[in-house]
N, C-alpha and C positions, 0 to 999 in steps of 0.2 A: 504494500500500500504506500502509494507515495502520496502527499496531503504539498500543494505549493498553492502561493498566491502570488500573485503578478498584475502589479499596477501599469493600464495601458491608454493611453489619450489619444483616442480612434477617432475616426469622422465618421458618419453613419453607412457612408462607403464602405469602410476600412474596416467596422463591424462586421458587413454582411460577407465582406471577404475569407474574415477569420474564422466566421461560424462555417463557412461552406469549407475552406481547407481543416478545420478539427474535424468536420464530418465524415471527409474520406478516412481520416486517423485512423479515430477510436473506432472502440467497442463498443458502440452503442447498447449491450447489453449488459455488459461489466462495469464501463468507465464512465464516470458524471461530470462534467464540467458547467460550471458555474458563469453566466456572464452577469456580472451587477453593474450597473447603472446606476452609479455615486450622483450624478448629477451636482450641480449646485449647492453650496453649501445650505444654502437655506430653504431646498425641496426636502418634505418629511418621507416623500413615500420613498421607499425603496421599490428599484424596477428590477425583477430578476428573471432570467429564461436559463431554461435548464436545455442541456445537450445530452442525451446517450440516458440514462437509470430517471423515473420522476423525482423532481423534488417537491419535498414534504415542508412546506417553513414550520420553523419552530413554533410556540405558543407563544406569546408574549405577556402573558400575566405576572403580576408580581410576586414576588417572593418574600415573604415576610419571615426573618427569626429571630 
C-alpha cells in the first residue's frame, strides 16, 4: 500500500488531461485516487471525484470527550 499526496495547480484542461492518462494507469478495481479541489481559500465546500474503488467521505460530526 502506498498512501502519497501531491499538490498540483492545473487548468481545467490540464485536469481533464491527468484524469484520462491515471485512467489508462491504474487498476480501476484495486487503486483509488483522489482528485480534491482546494479551490479558494474562502470556498467551504470541498469538491472531490474519485478515480478507480468508490469513495465513501467520512462523517463529519463532532466528537466530544
Amino acid at each position: 500500500m502506498q498512501l502519497s499526496v501531491f499538490q498540483c495547480r492545473l487548468s481545467r484542461r490540464q485536469m481533464v488531461m491527468l484524469r484520462g492518462e491515471v485512467l489508462e494507469i491504474i487498476k480501476t478495481g484495486e487503486d483509488h485516487l483522489l482528485l480534491m479541489d482546494l479551490g479558494p481559500a474562502d470556498r467551504v465546500d470541498l469538491l472531490v471525484s474519485s478515480i478507480g474503488k468508490p469513495f465513501e467521505p467520512l462523517d463529519r460530526d463532532p466528537v466530544i470527550v
